[in-house]
N, C-alpha and C positions, 0 to 999 in steps of 0.2 A: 346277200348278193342280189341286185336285183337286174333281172334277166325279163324279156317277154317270154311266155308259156312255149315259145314254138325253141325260144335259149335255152330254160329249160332242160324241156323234154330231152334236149340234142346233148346238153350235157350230161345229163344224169348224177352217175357218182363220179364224176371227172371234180364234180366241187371239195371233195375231198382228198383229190390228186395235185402235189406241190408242182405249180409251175413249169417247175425245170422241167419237168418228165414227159411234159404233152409237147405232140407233133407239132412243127410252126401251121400242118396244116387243119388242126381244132381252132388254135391261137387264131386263125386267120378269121374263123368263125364266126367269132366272137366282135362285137362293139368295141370301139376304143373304151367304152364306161363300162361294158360290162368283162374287158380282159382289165383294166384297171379294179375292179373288184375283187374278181377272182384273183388274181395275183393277193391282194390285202389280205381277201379268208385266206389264202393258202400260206401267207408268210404267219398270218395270225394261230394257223392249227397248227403249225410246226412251232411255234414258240409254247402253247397249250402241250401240246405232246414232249417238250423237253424240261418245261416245268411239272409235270406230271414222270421224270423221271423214267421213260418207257425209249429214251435213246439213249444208246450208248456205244462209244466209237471207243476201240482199242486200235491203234498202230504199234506196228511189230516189224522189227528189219530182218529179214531170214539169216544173214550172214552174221550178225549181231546175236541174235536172241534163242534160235536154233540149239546151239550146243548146249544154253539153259534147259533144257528140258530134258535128254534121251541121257542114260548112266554112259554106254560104249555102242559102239558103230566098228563097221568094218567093210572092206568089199564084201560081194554078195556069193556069198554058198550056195544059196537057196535050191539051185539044181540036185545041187550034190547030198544036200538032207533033206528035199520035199515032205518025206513022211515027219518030218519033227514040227511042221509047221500045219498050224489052222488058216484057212484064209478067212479073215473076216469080210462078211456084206454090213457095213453101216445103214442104219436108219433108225426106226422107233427103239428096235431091239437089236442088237448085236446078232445078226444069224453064223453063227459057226458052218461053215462049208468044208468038211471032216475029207473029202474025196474031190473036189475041186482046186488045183494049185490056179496061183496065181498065174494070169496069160502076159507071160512077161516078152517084149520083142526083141529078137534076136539082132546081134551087133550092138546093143545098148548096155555100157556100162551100170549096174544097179550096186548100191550099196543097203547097207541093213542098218537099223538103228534100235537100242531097245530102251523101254523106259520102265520096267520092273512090273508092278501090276497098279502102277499110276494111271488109270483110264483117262484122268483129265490133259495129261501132259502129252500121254501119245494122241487125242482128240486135238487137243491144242496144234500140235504139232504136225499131225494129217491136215488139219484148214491149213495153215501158211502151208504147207505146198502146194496145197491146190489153189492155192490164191494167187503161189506165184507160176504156175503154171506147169508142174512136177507132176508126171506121173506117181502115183502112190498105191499100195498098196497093204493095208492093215492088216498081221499075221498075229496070230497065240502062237507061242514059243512052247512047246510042249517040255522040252530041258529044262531042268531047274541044279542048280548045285546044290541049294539049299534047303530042298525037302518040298520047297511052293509048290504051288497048282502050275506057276507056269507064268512067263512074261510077255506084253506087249510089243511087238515087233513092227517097224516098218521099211519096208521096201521100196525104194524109189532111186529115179536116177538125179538123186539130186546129191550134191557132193560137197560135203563143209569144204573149207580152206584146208583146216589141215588133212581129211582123205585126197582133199584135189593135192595136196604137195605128196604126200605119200605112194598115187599113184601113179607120179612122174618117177617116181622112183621105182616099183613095179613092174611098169612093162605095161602094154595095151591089149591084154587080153578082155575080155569080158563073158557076164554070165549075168 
């Protein structure tokens, strides 16, 4: 890229910021020679970074691919058995919050969904709804029928096709 020291300095690590992402008012900054550059490096590091195998795009349709993941779902009990449920805090480690229930808001329809002790699927499946803009809530199911530790549970007000026809059938209470 070749910039004067005062272009430069004013960009910094912006040279390894792809185009699209910077304000029209940096863009404005810049030379017609020197945004014609950086645009070049920056279409050229993003072809270096996808040759290099370090991108990777998955698309996922919630109403489509959602039911591939969780075993059963149902409306939400959750009030009614609190003590059966862990609330998880996601991040590096899984923090168990043994005495903290979920703050769930009141008038909002929640449903449960569980995915057995598949961490990757209930993971999976916490991003798509917070991707599409669901509230969520990640629980350990302390009930087991089968003897387990226990299953992965989610909480949210989001509602497959068939809970949403199910609870036209129901009635409009919520929990």
């Amino acid at each position: 890229m070749s910039t004067s020291r005062a272009g430069r300095d004013e960009l910094g690590d912006l040279a390894r910021v792809p185009e699209s992402v910077l304000s029209d008012e940096i863009l404005a900054r810049l030379n017609t020679t020197e945004r014609a550059d950086f645009a070049s490096a920056s279409r050229e590091c993003a072809r270096a970074v996808e040759r290099a195998g370090q991108l990777l795009t998955m698309t996922f349709n919630l109403e489509q691919d959602f039911d591939a993941l969780h075993i059963t779902s149902c409306k939400s009990f959750y009030h009614e058995q609190v003590d059966r449920f862990e609330n998880i805090t996601p991040g590096c480690e899984y923090t168990y919050n043994y005495n903290q229930p979920a703050a769930l808001r009141p008038g909002v329809r929640y449903y449960m969904y569980w995915f057995g002790d598949n961490a990757s699927d209930a993971l999976l499946a916490r991003k798509m709804l917070e991707a599409s803009r669901h509230e969520v809530f990640a629980l350990w199911d302390l009930a087991s029928d089968d003897g387990d530790d226990g299953s992965h549970c989610l909480l949210t007000d989001y509602a497959t096709p068939s809970e949403r026809r199910g609870a036209l059938n129901v009635g409009n209470d919520t929990t």
